[in-house]
N, C-alpha and C positions, 0 to 999 in steps of 0.2 A: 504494500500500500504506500503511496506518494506519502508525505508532509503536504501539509498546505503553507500557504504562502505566511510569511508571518506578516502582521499587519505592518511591523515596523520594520520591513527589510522596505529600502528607498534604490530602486533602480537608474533613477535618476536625481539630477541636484536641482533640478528646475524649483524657482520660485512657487509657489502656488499661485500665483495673479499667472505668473507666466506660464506654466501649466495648462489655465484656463483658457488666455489664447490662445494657444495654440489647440487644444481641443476646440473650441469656437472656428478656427479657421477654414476647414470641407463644409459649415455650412454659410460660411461666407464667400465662401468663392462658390457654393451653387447656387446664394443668392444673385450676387456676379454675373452669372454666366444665365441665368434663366432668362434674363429679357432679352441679351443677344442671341440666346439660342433660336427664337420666336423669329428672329430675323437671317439667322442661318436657317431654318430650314426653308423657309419661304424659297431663301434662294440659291439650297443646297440642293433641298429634297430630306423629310427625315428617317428614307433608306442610308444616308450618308450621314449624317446629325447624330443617330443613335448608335451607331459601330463606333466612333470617334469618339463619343462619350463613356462607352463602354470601356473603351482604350485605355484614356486619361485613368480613368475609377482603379483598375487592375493597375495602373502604374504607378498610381499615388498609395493601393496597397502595399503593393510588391517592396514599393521604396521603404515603408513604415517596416517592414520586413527586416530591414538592413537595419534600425536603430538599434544604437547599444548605449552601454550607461555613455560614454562621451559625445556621443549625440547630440549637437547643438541646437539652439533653440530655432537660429534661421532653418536649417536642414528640417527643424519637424515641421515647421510653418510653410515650406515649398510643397511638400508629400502631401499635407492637410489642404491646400489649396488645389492642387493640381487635383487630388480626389474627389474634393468640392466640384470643382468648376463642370468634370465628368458627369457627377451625378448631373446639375444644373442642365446638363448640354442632353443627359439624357433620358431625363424626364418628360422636356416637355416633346423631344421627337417621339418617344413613344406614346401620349398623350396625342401628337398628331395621326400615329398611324393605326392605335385603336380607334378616333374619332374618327380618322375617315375612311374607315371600313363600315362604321355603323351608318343606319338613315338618318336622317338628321332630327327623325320625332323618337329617336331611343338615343341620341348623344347624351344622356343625360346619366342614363344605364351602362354607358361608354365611360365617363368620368369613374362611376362608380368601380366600375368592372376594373381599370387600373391601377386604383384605391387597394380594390380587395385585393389584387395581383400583388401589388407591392407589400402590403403588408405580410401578405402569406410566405414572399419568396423573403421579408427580414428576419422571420420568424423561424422557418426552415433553416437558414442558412446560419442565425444563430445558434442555432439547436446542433447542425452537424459540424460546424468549426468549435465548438467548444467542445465536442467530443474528442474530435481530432485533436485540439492543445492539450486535451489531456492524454491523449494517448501517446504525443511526441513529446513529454516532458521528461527530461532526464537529468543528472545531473547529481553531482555530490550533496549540494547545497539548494537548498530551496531557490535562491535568487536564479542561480545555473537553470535549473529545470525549466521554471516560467520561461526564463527568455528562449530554452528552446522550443517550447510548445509554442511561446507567440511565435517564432522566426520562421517557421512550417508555415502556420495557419496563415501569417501575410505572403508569405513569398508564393 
């Protein structure tokens, strides 16, 4: 059986104000990115808006993947945006291409229908990555274990 984590092992030195933004930062870069998106897809298409958003998301994980206790504050605050900006960019292409698949007296059933999607695929996905960080956690030391259960689950 693992240890769990102790509450007072600190993986990083981050401030706690700076801590915050930088947690605050993926939904401020998909606040960012949601109005230009509306305007990239118009005049991309959001068969092209939603892959590129996908992209960014998986690469602002992948990067968060790579932090270790030296880990600076700029470096989490790029990963956190560039993840942001993804989501932002692809929400609303999907948002476009459920809506206009539907008729336009059930768009409403379309909004909803995206809603439930999403939530279900957060839910899911938290459910089978936290299984998996548990299952790749190794290590002498509790601090060891965690970051390798996290560095699987992001990468």
């Amino acid at each position: 059986m693992k240890a769990p984590i102790a509450a007072h092992a600190a993986i990083t030195t981050l401030p706690l104000p700076v801590a915050g933004v930088v947690l605050a930062m993926w939904s401020i870069g998909m606040l960012a990115a949601s109005t230009p998106a509306g305007w990239l897809v118009a005049k991309y298409g959001s068969g092209k808006v939603a892959p590129a958003g996908a992209f960014l998301v998986a690469t602002g994980l992948c990067w968060v993947g790579f932090w270790g206790s030296g880990t600076g504050a700029g470096t989490m605050v790029a990963a956190q945006l560039v993840q942001g900006v993804g989501v932002g960019l692809f929400q609303v292409a999907s948002m476009e291409i459920v809506m206009g698949t539907m008729p336009p007296a059930q768009r409403g059933v379309a909004g909803s229908l995206v809603m439930l999607t999403r939530v279900i695929g957060v839910v899911t996905a938290a459910s089978v990555l936290s299984m998996g960080f548990h299952a790749f956690e190794a290590g002498p030391d509790a601090t060891t274990a965690f970051l390798a259960g996290f560095r699987v689950v992001f990468r």
